[in-house]
N, C-alpha and C positions, 0 to 999 in steps of 0.2 A: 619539868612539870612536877607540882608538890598535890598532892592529895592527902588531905588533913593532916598536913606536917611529915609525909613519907612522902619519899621522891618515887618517881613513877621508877625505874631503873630496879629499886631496888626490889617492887613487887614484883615487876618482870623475873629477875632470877628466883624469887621463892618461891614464883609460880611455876618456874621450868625443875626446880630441884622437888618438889614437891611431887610433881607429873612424873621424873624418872623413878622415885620412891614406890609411889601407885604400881610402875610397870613391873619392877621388881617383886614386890610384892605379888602382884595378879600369876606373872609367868611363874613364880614358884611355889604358888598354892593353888591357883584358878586353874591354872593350864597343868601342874606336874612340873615335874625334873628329870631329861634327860640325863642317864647314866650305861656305863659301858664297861662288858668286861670280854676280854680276849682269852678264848680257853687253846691253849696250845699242849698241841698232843700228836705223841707218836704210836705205834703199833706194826706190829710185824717187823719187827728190827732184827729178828734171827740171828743172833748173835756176831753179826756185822759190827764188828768194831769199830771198823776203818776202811775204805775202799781198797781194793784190790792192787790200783795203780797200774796196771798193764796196761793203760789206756786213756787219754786225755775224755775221750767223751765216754767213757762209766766214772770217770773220778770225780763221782758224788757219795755224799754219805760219810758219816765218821762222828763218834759220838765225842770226839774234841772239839768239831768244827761246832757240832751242835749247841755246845756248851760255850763256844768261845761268840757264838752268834746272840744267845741270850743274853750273857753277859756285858756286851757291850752294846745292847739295843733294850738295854732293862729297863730305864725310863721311858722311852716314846711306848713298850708294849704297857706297861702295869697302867691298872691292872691286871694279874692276869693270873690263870690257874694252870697248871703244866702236869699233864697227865700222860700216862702210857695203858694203853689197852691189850697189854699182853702182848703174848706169844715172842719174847724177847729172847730167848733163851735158846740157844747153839744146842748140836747132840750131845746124850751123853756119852759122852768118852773122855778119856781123859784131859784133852784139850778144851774139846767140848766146856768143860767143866770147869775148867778155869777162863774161857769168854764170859760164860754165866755170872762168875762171880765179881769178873773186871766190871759188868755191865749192869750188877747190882749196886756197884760199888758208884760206878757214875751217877745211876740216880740217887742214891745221897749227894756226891758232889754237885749233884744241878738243880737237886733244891723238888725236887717232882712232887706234888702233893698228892698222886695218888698213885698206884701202878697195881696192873690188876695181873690176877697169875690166870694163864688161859691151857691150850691142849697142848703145846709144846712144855709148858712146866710142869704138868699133869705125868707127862712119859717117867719123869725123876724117879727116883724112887722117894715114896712118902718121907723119910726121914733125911730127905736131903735139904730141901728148904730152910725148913724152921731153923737152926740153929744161923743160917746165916742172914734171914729176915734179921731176928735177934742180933746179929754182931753188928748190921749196916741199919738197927731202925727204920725200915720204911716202913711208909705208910700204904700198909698192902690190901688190896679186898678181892676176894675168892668168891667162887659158887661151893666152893668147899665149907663142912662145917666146923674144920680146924682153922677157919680165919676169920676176919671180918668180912662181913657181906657188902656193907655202906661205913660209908665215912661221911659227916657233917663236916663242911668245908662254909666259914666264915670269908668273905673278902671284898671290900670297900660294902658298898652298900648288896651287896649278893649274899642269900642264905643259899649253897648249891648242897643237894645231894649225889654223890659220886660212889655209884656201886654196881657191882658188878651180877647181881642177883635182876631177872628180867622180871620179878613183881616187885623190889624193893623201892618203888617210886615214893615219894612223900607228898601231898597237894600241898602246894602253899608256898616251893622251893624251886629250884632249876635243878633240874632233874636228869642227871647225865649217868647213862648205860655203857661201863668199859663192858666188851665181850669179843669171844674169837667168833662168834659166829656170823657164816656170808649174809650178804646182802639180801640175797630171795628171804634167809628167814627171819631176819633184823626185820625186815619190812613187817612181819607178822605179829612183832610187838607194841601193844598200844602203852599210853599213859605216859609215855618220855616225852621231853623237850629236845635230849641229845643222845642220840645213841654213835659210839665212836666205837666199830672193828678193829680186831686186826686179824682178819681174814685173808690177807696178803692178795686183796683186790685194789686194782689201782683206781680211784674216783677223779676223775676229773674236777668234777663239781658236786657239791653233798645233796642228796636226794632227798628229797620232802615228801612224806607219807603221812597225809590226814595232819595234825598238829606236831608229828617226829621230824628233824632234821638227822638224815644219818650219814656219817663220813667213816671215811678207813684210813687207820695208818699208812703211810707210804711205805711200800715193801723196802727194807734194807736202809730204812732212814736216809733216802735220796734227799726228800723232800718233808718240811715239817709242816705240818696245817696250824695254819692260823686263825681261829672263826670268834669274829668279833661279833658279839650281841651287844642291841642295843633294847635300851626299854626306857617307858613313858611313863612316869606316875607309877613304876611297878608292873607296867603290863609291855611286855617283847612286842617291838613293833618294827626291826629291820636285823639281818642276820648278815654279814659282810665275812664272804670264804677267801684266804689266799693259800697259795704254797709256797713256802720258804725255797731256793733251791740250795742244799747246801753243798756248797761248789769248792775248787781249794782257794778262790777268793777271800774266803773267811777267814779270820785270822783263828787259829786255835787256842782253847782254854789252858792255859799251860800245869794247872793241877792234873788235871783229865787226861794231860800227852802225859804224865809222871806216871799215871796210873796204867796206861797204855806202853809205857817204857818197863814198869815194872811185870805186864802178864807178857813181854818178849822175854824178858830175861825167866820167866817163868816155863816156857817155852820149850827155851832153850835146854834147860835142867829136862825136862823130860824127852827130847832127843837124844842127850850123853847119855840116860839111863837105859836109853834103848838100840844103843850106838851094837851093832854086831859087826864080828871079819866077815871078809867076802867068803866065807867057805864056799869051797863049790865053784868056786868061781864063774856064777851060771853067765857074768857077766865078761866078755873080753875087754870091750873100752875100743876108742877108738885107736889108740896106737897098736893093737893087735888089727882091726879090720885095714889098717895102714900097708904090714905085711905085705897086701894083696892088691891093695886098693889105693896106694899111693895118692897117685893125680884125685882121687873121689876129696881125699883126705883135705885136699891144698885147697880144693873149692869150696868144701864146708867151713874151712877157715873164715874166708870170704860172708861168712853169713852172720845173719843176729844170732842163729843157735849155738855157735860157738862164743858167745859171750853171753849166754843165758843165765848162769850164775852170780855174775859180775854183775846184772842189775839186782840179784838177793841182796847180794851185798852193800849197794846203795842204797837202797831203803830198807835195812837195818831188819831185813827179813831172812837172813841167809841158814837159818835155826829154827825155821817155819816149817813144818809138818805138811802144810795146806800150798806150800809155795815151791818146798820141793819136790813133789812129785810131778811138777811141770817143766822143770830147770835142771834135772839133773836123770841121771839113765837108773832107771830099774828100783827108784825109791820106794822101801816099805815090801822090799820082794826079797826072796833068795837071791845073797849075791849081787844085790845092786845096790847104791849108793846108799851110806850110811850116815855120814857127814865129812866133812873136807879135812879133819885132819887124819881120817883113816880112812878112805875112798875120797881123794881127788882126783884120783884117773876116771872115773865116774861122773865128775861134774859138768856142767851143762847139755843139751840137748844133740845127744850124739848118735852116729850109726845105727845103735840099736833099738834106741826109741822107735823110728821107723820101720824097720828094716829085721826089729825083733833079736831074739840072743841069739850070740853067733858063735857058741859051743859046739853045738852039734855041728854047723854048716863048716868050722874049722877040722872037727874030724871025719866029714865025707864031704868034697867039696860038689857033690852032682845034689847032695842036697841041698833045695832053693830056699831062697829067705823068705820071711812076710813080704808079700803083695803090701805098695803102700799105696792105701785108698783112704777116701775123707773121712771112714768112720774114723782111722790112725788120728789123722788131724784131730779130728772133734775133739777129742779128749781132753785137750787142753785149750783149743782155739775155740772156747765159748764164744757166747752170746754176751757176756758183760765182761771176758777177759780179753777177748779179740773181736769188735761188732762188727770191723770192715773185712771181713775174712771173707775170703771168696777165693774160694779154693785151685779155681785153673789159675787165677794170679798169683798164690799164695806160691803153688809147687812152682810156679815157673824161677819163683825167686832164689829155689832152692836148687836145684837142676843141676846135675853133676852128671 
């Protein structure tokens, strides 16, 4: 069919291309424009670098894993702003203090845009920070007045303010509060959009208070939050929470295991430096309580305690401060294990961890040994290093 020299055909399509023009146009000025950004953030990391490994169900957490996870899930998240709300930082001591600095050093490597210093960085001594803020450039904000308070954070169509000062809000911005303080008093702060803890409370789901969403870092970087906002025209109209769980399914960021390669070998230097003889020998070992004890001796063989060192060893822990005092007898005391090339008669979980030094009890034998009761156990058989511990099955296993 021709109408005035145009076939009908062809105003059909200019009619349909014209009508989808119109809707484009309407939904992106009439209606607004859907847009989305993902703020991901940690808090209460405690200087947990890595999981412990004594255990298939605690082996969460590790700030490779977390880095190896962003990295290879970088597109489907961006956009997206990646923050830490303090309290990161391990004691100070001297180990202590090289986590700190491993874990300052990670958020440069993972890119963080904001990281806030809370009460566990507070403990430092004042002059300890700043020069390494400085060597690793972060982007850091304090309730202190030797830092910044807020940071302006640009990203896709988001103007966010990120600060860790509970009047530093800005109207007109997305408005996100790093701070170490709990929930009860988070709740008491008005004027935020996001208030993110690290309280070392575990949130299931983020709590909403009048127009605040607040969440908490996952204690010991088990789990990383994920909280997608969405917004209409400029105005927040759906907030979507997950938890990462960072599992050893993830593969690790291989810069970040370099980095974690390098605070062992760091580690290690400060065990040799602290390496003493057994003087005193407050410790026998087990081939002195053997002497007597023969057939006890053959049965502990039999056990996981006598190969307690030999898992240091496999996971490249065997120079760990924190790892030997569980795997080896009398570490960090008068006389007991110093490290394996000078106190291997000392290595793994032996007699007198239990059973206490066997000095005196060798020179009067009517003197009794420690009573071994579950506090003995606890000490080493936590809640995230041993969680199926239960103590009558545990001793039964041991039984000599």
């Amino acid at each position: 069919m021709v109408i005035r020299g145009i076939k009908i055909d062809i105003i059909v399509k200019l009619t349909v291309i014209l009508i989808q023009a119109l809707l484009i146009s309407f939904s992106t000025s009439a209606l607004g424009q859907e847009t989305g950004l993902k703020i991901i953030y940690t808090g209460s990391l405690q200087g947990q670098l890595e999981p412990c490994g004594c255990s298939p169900k605690t082996d969460f957490g590790g700030i490779a894993r977390i880095s190896g996870y962003l990295s290879s899930h970088k597109n489907e998240l961006s956009p997206y702003i990646l923050l830490d709300a303090g309290n990161f930082s391990a004691e100070d001591t001297p180990q202590g203090r090289l986590k700190t600095e491993t874990m300052l050093n990670y958020f440069r490597a993972a890119q963080y845009d904001a990281v806030a210093l809370s009460e566990k960085e507070n403990g430092f001594p004042q002059q300890y920070f700043p020069p390494l803020l400085e060597k690793y450039g972060l982007p850091v904000v304090a309730g202190s007045s030797k830092y910044r308070r807020s940071l302006a954070i640009k990203r896709d169509r988001f103007d966010i303010n990120v600060s860790a000062d509970p009047n530093g809000f800005e109207k007109g911005k997305l408005d996100v509060l790093l701070t170490g303080l709990p929930l009860a008093k988070a709740k008491l702060i008005n004027g935020w959009d996001l208030i993110i803890t690290s309280s070392n409370e575990e949130l299931d789901e983020p709590v909403k208070k009048g127009g605040t969403i607040i969440v908490s870092g996952y204690p010991k970087g088990k789990k990383l939050g994920i909280l997608t906002i969405k917004t209409f025209d400029g105005e927040m109209f759906d907030i979507v929470h997950r938890w990462e769980s960072i599992g050893n399914d993830i593969k690790e960021d291989k810069k970040v295991r370099n980095l974690l390669n390098d605070y062992d070998k760091k580690v290690a230097l400060l065990l040799k430096e602290s390496e003493q003889p057994a003087v005193g020998a407050t410790y026998e070992g087990v081939a002195g309580c053997a002497e007597c004890h023969q057939p006890f001796e053959e049965s502990w063989k039999a056990t996981r305690h006598a190969g307690a060192f030999s898992t240091l060893v496999s996971a490249g822990k065997s120079a760990d401060p924190e790892c030997l005092v569980c795997h080896t007898v009398g570490f960090g005391e008068d006389g007991g294990f110093s490290s394996i090339e000078t106190t291997p008669e000392l290595a793994n979980v032996q007699c007198e961890v239990c059973h206490g030094p066997d000095k005196e009890h060798r020179k009067d034998f009517s003197r009794p040994m420690q009573i071994v009761t579950e506090a003995v156990c606890v000490k080493c058989h936590t809640k995230d290093n041993s969680p199926d511990f239960d103590y009558p099955v545990y001793l039964n296993k041991i039984k000599h």
